[in-house]
C-alpha positions, 0 to 999 in steps of 0.5 A, spaced: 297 925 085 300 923 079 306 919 078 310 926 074 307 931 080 310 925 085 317 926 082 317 933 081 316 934 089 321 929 090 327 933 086 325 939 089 325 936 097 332 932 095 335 939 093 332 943 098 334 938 103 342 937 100 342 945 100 340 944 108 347 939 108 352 942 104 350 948 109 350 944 115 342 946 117 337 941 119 329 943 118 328 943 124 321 946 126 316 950 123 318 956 123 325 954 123 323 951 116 321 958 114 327 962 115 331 957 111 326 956 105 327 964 105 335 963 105 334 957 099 330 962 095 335 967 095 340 962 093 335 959 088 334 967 085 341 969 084 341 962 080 336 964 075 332 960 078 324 962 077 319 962 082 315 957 081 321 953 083 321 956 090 313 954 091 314 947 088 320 946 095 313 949 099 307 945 097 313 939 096 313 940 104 307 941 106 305 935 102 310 930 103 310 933 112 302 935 113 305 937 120 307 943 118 301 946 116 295 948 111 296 952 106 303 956 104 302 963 106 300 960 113 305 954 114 310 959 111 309 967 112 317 969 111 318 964 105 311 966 102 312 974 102 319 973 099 316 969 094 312 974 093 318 979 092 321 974 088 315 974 084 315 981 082 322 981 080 322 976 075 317 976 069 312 971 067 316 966 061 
């Protein structure tokens, strides 16, 4: 992975991760994950954040905890269908 990517996987796991504290969460497991990365999109949306921010936090966990699963839409299916609903509402820029 190159050293930009590397960063960048960083800044997003650090965010979703400091979202977790400041709403007293843990990660907890895989499903558990799911769930609260729903709750973390819509935050993120209602921030004017833009989807690829919210696959950017999946593929980041996925990369850097290979436990959780392979691939989004089966590691994490409630975060990836709100994904997907987010992507539907925010047009390409």
């Amino acid at each position: 992975m190159r050293p930009a990517s590397e960063a960048s996987y960083l800044r997003s796991l650090t965010a979703f991760d400091r979202w977790l504290a400041d709403n007293g969460l843990t990660a907890g497991t895989r499903e558990e994950v799911d769930q609260k990365l729903t709750l973390y999109f819509e935050v993120l949306a209602r921030e004017g954040a833009l989807p690829g921010d919210g696959s950017r936090v999946m593929a980041a966990l996925l990369h850097a905890k290979p436990v959780l699963g392979h691939g989004l839409a089966a590691s994490f299916p409630a975060a990836h269908r709100a994904l997907v609903g987010w992507q539907r509402k925010v047009p390409p820029r």
